[in-house]
N, C-alpha and C positions, 0 to 999 in steps of 0.2 A: 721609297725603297732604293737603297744603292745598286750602281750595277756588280758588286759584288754578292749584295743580297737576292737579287737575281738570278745570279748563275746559283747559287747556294740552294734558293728556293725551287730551279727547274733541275738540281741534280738531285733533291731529296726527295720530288716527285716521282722524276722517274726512278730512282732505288725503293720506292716502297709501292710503284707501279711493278717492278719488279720481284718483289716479296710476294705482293699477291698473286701472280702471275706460277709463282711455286708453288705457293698453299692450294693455287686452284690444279695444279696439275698433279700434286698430291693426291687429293680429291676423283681428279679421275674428269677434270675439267678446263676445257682450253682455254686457250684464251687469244687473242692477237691485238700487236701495240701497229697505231698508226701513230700520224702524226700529229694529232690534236691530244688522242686519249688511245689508254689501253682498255680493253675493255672482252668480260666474261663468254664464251659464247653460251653460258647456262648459268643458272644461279652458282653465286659463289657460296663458299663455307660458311656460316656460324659468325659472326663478325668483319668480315672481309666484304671490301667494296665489289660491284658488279662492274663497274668502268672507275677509271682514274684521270683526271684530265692533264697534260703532260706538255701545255701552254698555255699561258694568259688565252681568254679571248676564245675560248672553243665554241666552235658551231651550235648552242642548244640542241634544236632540232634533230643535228646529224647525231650530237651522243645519245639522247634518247630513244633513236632509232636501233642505236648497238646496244640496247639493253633489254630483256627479257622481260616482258611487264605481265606474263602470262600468269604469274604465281606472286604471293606475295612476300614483302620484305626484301623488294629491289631498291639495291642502294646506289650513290654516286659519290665519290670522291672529288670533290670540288678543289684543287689543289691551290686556285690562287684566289679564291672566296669573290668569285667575277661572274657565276650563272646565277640566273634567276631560273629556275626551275617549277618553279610553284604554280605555273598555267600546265605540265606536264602531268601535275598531281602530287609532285614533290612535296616533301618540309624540311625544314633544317632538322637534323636529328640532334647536331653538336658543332660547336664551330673551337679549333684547338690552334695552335703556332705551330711553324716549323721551325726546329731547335737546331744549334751550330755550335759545336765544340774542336778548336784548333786542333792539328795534327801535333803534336808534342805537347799541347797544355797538361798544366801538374796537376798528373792523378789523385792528387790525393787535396786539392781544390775542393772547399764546402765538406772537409772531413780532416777533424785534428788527430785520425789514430789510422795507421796501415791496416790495408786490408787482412783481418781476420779469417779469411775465408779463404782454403785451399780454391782453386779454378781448374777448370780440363774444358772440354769441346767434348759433345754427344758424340758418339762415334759406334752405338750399337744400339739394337731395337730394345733391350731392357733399361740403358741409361736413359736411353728418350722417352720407356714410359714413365722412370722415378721424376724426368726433367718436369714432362706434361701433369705429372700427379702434383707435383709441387708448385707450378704455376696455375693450378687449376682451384687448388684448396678446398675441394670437396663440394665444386659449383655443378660436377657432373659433367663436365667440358672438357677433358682429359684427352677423348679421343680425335679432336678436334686436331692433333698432331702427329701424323702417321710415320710410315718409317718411310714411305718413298721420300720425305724432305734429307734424308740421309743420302740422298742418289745425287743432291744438289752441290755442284764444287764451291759453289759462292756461296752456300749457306754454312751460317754455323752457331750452333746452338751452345751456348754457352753457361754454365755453368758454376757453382760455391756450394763448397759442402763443408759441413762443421762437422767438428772433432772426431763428432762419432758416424761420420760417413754420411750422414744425410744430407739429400741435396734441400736446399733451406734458398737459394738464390737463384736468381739467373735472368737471361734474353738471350734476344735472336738478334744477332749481326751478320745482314748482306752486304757483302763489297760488291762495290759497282766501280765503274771506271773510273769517278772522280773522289767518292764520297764513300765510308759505310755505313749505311742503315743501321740504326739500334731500334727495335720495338721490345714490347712483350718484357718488361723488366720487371720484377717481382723478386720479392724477399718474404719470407714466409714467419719474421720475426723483424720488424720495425719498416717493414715495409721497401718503397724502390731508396730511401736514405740509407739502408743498410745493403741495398743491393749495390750501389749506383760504386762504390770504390772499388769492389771486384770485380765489376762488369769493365769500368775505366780500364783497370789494371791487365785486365784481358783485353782489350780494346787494344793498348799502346804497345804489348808485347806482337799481336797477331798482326796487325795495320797500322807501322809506326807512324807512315809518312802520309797516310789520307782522315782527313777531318772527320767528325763522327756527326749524321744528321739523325733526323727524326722526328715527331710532333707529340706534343702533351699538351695536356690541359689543366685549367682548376689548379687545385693543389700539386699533382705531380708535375709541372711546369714549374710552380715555384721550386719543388725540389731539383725538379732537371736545372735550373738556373744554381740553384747554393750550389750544384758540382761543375760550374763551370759550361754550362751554356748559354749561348742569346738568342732568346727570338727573332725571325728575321723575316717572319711574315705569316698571315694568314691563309687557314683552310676551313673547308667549311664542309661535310657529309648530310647529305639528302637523303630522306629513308622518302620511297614510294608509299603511299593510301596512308592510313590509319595511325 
């Protein structure tokens, strides 16, 4: 790994250490960042890590102490795929890249046609439930998005809507100091390749000059890659028991 991939890899940590850190407070759940790892002080949401680790080479020991093992479905965010966790009770649940797309790269990189999709930012508690229904698709997970992330300045939920107003697109982009976080990308009609030019487009208009991170896997990796990202290293997510 370069030391540019380095820096790339400890600011995408900590920007999606920091996503969780809102989704938990949404929730109604704190959280506090040291300097190895951030971490829950109660189970986190529905998909969301309990701790995130935010340098090579973290204490095992000390993060599993900052994790709730009381209830089940405690997880960890392994951010540079460097813990052994598996004497704690740990398993790998999934191991994915963290993705890097330049500050000015061509939006429309891994797509031969402009975006088709009007774009806005959530900015009221009904936009954000049509946001949440449509990233949700009928999984039942809907609520999983509340309106306190609306209180957040660095968050913004971003959205595509077709012709006849439905929202059919979208993710969530954190700025951070150096980098902005993209998760959460969904296109409700061919998928994150139909999401991924109006997300960009919104991306390069709101955050000209900061690079855009993130992590994927599987196939939505290949697709984050045709629009113009690179892998720049590995992570790895521990689910506790069963």
């Amino acid at each position: 790994m370069t030391t540019s991939q380095q820096f790339l890899v400890r600011a995408a940590a900590r920007n999606n250490a920091e996503w969780c850190a809102v989704m938990c407070r949404a929730h109604g759940v704190a959280g506090e960042f040291g300097g190895e790892a951030w971490a829950a002080a109660g189970r986190a949401p529905l998909f969301y890590p309990d701790a995130v680790t935010l340098e090579p080479g973290a204490d095992p020991d000390a993060l599993v102490a900052r994790v709730d093992l009381g209830s089940p479905g405690a997880s960890v965010k392994d951010s540079f795929a460097d813990l052994d966790l598996a004497g704690a009770g740990f398993r790998v649940l999934f191991e994915a890249q963290w993705i890097h797309r330049p500050a000015g790269a061509d939006v429309l990189a891994g797509s031969s046609d402009t975006p088709d999709l009007a774009w806005d930012v959530v900015g009221d508690p009904d936009t954000l439930r049509a946001w949440a229904l449509a990233w949700d698709g009928g999984a039942g997970n809907a609520g999983l998005f509340r309106d306190g992330l609306l209180d957040d300045p660095e968050t913004f939920l971003i959205l595509g809507r077709a012709g006849d107003g439905h929202v059919v697109a979208g993710a969530v982009a954190g700025r951070g100091e150096h980098v902005v976080g993209v998760s959460n990308v969904f296109g409700r009609d061919g998928g994150p390749d139909a999401a991924w030019p109006v997300v960009l487009h919104a991306l390069d208009w709101l955050f000209p000059t900061l690079p855009v991170v993130g992590y994927e896997s599987g196939d939505d990796l290949e697709t984050a890659v045709r629009h113009g990202f690179e892998p720049v290293g590995p992570l790895r997510v521990w689910l506790h028991g069963g």
